[in-house]
C-alpha positions, 0 to 999 in steps of 0.5 A: 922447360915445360915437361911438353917441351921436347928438346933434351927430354927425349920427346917424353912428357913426366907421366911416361907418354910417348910425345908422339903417340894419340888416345888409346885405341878402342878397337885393341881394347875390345879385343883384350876383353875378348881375349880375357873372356875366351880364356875364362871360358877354356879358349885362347887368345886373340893371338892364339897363345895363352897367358901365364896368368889367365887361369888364375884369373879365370878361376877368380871371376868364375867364383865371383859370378858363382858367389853373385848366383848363389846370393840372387837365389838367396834373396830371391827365396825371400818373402814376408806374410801379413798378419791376416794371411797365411802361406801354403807351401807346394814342394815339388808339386806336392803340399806341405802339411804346415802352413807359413804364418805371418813373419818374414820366410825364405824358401829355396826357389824351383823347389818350394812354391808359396800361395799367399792366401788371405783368411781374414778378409770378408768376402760377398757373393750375390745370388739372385733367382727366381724360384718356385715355392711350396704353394705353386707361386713364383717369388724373386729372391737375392741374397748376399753370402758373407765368407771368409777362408776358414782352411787354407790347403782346402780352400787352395787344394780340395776344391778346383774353384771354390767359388764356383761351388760355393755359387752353385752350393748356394743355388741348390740351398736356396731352392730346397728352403724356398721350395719347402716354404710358402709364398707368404713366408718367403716374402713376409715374416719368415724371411729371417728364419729361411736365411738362417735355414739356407745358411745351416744348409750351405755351411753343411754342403760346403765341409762335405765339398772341403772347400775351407769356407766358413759362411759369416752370415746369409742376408736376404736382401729381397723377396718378392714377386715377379714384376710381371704379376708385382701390381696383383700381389700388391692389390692381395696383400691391401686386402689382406691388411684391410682384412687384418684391419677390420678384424682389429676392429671388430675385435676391439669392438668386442671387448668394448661392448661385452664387458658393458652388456656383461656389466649391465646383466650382472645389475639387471640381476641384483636389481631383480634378486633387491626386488625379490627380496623385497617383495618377499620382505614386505609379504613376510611383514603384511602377513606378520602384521596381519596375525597379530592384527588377528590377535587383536581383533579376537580381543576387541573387535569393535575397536578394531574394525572401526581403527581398520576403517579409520586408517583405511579411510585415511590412506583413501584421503592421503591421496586425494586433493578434494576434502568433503565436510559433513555439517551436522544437521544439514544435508549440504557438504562443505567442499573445501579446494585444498589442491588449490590452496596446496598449489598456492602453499608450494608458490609461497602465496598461501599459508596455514592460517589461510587455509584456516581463514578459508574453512571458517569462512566457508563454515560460516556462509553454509551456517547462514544459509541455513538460519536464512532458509528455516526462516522462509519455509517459517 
């Protein structure tokens, strides 16, 4: 027989269940929960008697759920702090001295409170202004601040927005460099050194406000006039560059042309001192020579004189190209054209022997002309 099938079995099936009975009843479940519940919490029961075992039951579930609450607040205290970060610890309100490095950490919840700040991170703030100078004139400038928290608790306690002071520290800084410096220097080559000034100035207002700023570097990334007169300043600065210009020209002009004149002076001087020294030479010779000239002459006198007149002589006929030969017993010259005869030696044309050829034959013609003419007047 089927253990469903209900004749000898009393109507019962093998599990204990009433062969007339349906599904269990969800309403009576609630109401057993409801009752349970009542009884942890110090009431009764749905029917208004309590349970024998209900206390122990009750103390049970109260140490679990105490157990659960105790741990949720236990894990909830748990954090973890990277390595560029460092933890600030408020304990009622009040910050703690020690700051939490990097690592895992507990701390009791509701009582201690962390502020994770990070003191690697490269931070920028931008300012741009406009700004008077010392001579008068208006420059733009901006510039980046490049920060990093260099103090924690100062950085998080000290100061209420430490960014907002390190914006106007910055404002104020920039404006005493600027206004001690001339518009030339801010917008050319002393761009470099007003940085470095802004940022020695800025570091200082920043530890006298304990914001915990520590200034990386200050870069200007621009320095010029406003756009409103930028056409202007552009025209003065090409004049100044072709004023420089000029000036490296002239310049190299200069040291070109002294170093000549210098050059040619310095042998204008020896050339006149080589000159002097040879006039004074040849003076100091002619009057040596003529003493011992003197000497001579004292001597032989005759001879002498007609030397002088000889070599006189010569010195007049060395220069001269025509030559005049007395013939002895006649009153005719014999002109000889020696230029001539010089001018066709230095062609190749005319040699010695020519010229002796020539002064023969000229001889011999003026000889005849005389026999011939004594004959006439015979």
């Amino acid at each position: 027989m089927a253990w469903n099938d209900g004749g000898d079995s009393g109507g019962k099936d093998p599990w204990g269940n009433r062969g007339d009975q349906g599904p269990p009843d969800l309403d009576e479940a609630i109401r057993k929960l409801q009752s349970q519940l009542s009884g942890i919490f110090g009431g009764r029961g749905g029917g208004g008697r309590s349970t024998g075992g209900g206390s122990g039951l009750s103390a049970g579930i109260v140490g679990l759920i105490a157990f659960v609450l105790i741990a949720v607040y236990g894990f909830t205290g748990i954090y973890q702090i990277d390595q560029q970060e460092r933890g600030v610890i408020y304990r009622f309100g009040e910050v703690l001295t020690d700051l939490k490095g990097p690592g895992l950490h507990w701390n009791p919840s509701l009582i201690d409170e962390v502020d994770v700040v990070n003191v690697t991170q490269v931070r920028s703030h931008r300012h741009q202004s406009l700004m008077l100078t010392e001579d008068e004139n208006i420059v733009d400038v901006s510039l980046t601040v490049q920060w990093v928290v260099d103090d924690a608790i100062a950085f998080r306690v000290n100061v209420y927005n430490p960014e907002g002071s390190l914006t106007n520290a910055t404002e104020s800084a920039l404006r005493h460099v600027v206004g001690s410096a001339t518009m030339n220097e801010v917008i050319t080559d002393g761009r470099e050194a007003i940085a470095a000034e802004v940022q020695s100035r800025l570091q200082d207002y920043l530890n006298i406000y304990g914001t915990g700023i520590f200034l990386q570097k200050v870069n200007i990334d621009r320095s010029a006039p406003p756009s409103q007169v930028e056409d202007a300043f552009n025209d003065v600065q090409k004049a100044k560059e072709d004023q420089q210009r000029y000036i490296n020209q002239a310049t190299a002009y200069l040291e070109q042309v002294v170093p000549e004149a210098r050059g040619r002076a310095k042998r204008q001087v020896e050339e006149a001192n080589a000159y002097r020294d040879q006039v004074v030479a040849r003076s100091e010779g002619e009057a040596n020579r003529f003493e011992k000239l003197l000497t001579e002459y004292s001597l032989a006198k005759d001879v002498t004189r007609d030397r002088l007149y000889i070599d006189a002589m010569e010195g007049v006929f060395t220069n001269s190209s025509k030559v005049m030969v007395d013939v002895e017993g006649g009153n005719n010259l014999l002109y000889l054209p020696l230029d001539q005869l010089t001018k066709q030696r230095q062609t190749g044309r005319v040699d010695e022997t020519m010229i002796e050829n020539e002064v023969e034959r000229r001889l011999r013609e003026q000889t005849g002309n005389r026999a011939a003419n004594g004959r006439l007047r015979n």
